[in-house]
C-alpha positions in Angstrom: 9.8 -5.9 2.5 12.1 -8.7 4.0 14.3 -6.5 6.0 15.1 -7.2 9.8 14.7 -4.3 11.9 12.7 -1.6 11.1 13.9 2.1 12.8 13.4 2.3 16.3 14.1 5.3 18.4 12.6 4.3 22.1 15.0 5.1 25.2 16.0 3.2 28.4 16.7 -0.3 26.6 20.8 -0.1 27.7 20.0 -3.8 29.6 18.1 -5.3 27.2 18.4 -4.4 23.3 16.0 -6.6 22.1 13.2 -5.1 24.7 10.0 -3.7 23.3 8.2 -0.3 24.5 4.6 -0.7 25.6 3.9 3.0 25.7 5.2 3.9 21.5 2.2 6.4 20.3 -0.5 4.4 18.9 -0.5 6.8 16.0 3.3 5.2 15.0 2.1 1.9 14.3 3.8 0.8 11.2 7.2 0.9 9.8 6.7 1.0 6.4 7.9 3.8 4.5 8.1 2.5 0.9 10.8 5.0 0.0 12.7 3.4 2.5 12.6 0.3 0.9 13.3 1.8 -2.5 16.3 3.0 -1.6 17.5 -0.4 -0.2 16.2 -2.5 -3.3 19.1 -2.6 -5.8 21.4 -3.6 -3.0 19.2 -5.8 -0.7 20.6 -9.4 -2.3 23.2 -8.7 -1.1 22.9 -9.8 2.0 19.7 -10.3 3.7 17.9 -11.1 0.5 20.6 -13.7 0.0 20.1 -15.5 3.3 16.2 -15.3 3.6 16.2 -18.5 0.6 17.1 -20.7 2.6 14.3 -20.1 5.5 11.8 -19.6 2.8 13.1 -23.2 1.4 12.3 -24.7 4.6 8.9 -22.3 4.9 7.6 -24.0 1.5 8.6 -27.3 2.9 6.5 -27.4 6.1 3.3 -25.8 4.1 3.8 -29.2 1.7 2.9 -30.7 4.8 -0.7 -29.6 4.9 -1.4 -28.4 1.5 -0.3 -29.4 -2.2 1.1 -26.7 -4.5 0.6 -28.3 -7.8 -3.2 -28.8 -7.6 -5.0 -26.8 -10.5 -7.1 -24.8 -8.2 -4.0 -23.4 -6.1 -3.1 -19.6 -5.7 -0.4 -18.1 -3.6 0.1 -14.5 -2.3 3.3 -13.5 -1.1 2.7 -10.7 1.0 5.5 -8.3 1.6 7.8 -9.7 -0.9 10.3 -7.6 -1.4 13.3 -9.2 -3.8 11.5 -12.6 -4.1 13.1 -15.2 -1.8 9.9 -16.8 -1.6 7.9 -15.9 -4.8 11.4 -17.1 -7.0 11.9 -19.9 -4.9 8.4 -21.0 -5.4 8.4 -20.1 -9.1 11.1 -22.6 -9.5 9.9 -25.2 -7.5 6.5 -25.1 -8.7 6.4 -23.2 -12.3 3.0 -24.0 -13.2 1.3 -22.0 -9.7 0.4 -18.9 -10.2 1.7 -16.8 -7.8 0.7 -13.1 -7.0 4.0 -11.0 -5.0 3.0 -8.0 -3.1 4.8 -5.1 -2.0 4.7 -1.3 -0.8 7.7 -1.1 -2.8 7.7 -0.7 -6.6 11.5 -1.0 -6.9 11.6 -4.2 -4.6 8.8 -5.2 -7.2 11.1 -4.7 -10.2 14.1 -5.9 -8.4 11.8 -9.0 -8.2 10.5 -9.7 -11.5 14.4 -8.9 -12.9 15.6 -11.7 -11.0 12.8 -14.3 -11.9 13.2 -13.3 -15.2 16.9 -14.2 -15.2 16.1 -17.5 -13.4 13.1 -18.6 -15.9 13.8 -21.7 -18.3 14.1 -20.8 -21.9 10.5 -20.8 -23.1 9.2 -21.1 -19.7 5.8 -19.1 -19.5 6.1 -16.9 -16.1 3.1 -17.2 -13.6 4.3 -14.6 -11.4 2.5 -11.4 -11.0 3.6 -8.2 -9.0 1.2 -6.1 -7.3 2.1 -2.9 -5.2 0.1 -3.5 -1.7 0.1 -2.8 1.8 -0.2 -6.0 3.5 -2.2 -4.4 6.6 -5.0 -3.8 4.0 -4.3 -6.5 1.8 -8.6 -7.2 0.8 -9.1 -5.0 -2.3 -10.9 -5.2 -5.5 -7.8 -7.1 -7.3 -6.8 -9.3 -4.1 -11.2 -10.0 -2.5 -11.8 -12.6 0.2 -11.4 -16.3 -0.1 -9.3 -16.0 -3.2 -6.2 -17.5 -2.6 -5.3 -21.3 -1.1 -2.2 -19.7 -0.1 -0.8 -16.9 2.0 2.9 -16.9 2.4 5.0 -14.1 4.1 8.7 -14.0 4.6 10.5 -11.4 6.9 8.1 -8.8 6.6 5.6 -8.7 9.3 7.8 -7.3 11.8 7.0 -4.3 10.3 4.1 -4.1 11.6 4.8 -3.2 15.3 1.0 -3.9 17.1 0.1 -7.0 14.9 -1.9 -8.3 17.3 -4.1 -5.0 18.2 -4.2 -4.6 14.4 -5.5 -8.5 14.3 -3.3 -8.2 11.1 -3.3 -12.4 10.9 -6.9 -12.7 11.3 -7.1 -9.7 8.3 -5.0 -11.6 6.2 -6.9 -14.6 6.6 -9.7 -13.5 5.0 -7.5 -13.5 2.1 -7.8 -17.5 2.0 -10.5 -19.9 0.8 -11.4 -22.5 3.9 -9.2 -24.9 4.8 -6.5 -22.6 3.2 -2.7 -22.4 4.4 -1.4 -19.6 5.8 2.7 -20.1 6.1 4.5 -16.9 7.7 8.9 -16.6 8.7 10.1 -13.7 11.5 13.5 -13.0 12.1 14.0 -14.2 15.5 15.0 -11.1 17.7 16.4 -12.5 20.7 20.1 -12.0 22.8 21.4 -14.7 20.1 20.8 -12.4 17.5 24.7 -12.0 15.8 23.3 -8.4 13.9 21.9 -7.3 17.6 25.0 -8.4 19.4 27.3 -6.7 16.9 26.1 -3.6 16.8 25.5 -3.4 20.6 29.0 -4.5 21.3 30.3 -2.1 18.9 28.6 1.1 19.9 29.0 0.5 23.6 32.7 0.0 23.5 32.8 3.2 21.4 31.1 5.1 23.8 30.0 3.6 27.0 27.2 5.9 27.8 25.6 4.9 24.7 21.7 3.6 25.7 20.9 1.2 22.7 17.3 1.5 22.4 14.8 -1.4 21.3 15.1 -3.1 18.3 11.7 -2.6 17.6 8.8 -0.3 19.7 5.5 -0.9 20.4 4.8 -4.8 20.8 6.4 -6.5 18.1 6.5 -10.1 17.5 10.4 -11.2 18.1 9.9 -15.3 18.7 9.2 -18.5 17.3 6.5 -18.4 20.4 5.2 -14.9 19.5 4.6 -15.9 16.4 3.3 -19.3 17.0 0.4 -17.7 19.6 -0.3 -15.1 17.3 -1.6 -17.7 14.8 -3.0 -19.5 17.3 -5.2 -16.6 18.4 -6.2 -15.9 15.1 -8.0 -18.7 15.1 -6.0 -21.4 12.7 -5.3 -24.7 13.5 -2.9 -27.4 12.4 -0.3 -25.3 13.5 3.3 -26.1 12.3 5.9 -24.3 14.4 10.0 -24.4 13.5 13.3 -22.3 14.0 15.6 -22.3 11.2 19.1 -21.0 11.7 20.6 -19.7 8.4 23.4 -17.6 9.7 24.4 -14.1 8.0 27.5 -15.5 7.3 29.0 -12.8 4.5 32.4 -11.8 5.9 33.7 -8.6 7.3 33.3 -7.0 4.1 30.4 -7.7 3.4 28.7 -7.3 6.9 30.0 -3.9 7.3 28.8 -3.1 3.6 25.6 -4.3 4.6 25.3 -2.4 7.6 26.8 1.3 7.0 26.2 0.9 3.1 23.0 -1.2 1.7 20.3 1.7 2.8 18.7 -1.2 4.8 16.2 0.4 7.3 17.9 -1.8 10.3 21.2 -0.6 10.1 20.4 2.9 9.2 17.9 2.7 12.5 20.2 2.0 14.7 22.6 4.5 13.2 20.3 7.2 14.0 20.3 6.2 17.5 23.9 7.1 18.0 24.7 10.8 18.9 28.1 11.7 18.1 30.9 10.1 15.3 30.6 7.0 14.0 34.1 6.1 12.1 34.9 4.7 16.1 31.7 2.5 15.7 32.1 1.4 12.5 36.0 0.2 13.5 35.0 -1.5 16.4 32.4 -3.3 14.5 35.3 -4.9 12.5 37.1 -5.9 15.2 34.4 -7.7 16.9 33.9 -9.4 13.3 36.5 -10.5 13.1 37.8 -11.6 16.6 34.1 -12.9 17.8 32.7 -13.9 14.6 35.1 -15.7 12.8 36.2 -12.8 10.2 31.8 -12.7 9.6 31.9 -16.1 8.7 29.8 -17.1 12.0 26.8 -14.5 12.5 24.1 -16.3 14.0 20.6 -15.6 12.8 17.6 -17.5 13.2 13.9 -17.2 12.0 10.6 -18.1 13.4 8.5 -20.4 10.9 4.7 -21.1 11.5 2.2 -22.9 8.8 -1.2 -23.5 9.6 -4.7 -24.1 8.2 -7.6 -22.0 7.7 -11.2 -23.8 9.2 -13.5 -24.8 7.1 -15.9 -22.8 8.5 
């Protein structure tokens, strides 16, 4: 699941949109409804899937740093997968690796192995394997400890809202052999988020009293410094830490597709957090496109990368 911002419904966030609630009910801990994700599958290229290459391009780059790809005894999980940006772009970078993509998500999955199908070389053999799994309980029978050199993850964490009470790094550590590499990308969530500023703009101009509620509850990781302690404190070293900008830089059209359109869990979040019509909303958000963002051509989005190593013991 590589989608931004999962559904958030937590009050009292007017001030600050990208502020987090410390008192969500512990019971809520996850955003990860796969039928959510279905629906948002056939579409999801679109525009985020699109954009999310590029960081995972840079993500495979900084994980060459500590760890080879085309030894024989490499093995790479991608762990919320969704469309592929990572498991394609590292099918086609390194077509020999065997690569296992993971998801909650069967039609993400299929979306997935269409695509990679499409991008194979004639008489290429594929290495790619899909696997429906929930990465907060990614240790099964099929997927034991110690089995992988790799553990990749692009744009899916986030949907996991307490990843440090869940100690959901340290579980998916136990996932790699020792002195494995463990090579994760966030969206960045801060007040230079173009999706953030675009929808906030919007919806307050359409209705001032509007009260635009965190991006995500409970306490998420937002930033490249989140992100980068959370690996620290999950006890890897030879930490790598980077923020790539990529931009979501797909025009009015395709923006406002995106957003009131795709089925992506974001946009339809934030949707539900507005009582009353939206066809005001939804013409605002064009003319902040195009007078503020260069007619969507100018959408700034960033993501948090961190790679790092397993210990050897």
């Amino acid at each position: 699941m590589n989608a931004p911002y999962p559904n958030a419904n937590e009050p009292d966030a007017h001030e600050n949109p990208i502020s987090t609630s410390t008192d969500s009910p512990k019971d809520v801990r996850r955003y990860t409804n796969a039928q959510d994700w279905d629906n948002a599958a056939a579409s999801y290229d679109n525009a985020i899937g699109r954009v999310t290459e590029l960081a995972a391009d840079r993500l495979i780059d900084i994980a060459l740093k500590l760890s080879p790809l085309s030894a024989s005894e490499t093995r790479a999980i991608d762990l919320g997968a969704g469309t592929g940006s990572l498991t394609r772009r590292l099918a086609a970078r390194f077509p020999s690796l065997p690569i296992l993509a993971t998801d909650i998500s069967a039609q993400m999955l299929k979306e997935l192995q269409a695509k990679h199908q499409r991008e194979q070389s004639n008489g290429n053999q594929s290495h790619v394997m899909t696997q429906i799994l929930d990465f907060n309980t990614p240790v099964t029978a099929a997927t034991p400890e110690s089995s992988f050199s790799h553990v990749f993850s692009t744009m899916a964490l986030q949907t996991n809202v307490y990843p440090e009470e869940d100690g959901l790094l340290k579980t998916w550590g136990r996932l790699l052999r020792p002195g494995g590499v463990l090579a994760i990308a966030i969206w960045i969530l801060d007040e230079q988020c173009g999706p953030i500023q675009i929808w906030t703009q919007a919806a307050t101009k359409a209705d001032p009293d509007y009260r635009n509620p965190p991006i995500l509850p409970g306490r998420p990781w937002l930033t490249l410094a989140d992100l980068e302690r959370g690996v620290r404190l999950a006890g890897f070293s030879d930490i790598r830490a980077e923020e790539c900008g990529i931009g979501l830089n797909i025009g009015v059209d395709g923006f406002q597709q995106w957003f009131w359109d795709s089925d992506n869990p974001m946009p339809k979040g934030r949707k539900e957090t507005y009582n009353g019509d939206l066809a005001p909303v939804k013409a605002e958000m064009e003319r902040v496109l195009r007078e503020q963002f260069g007619g969507g051509r100018h959408i700034p989005l960033s993501t948090a990368l961190v790679v790092a190593k397993k210990p050897m013991s």
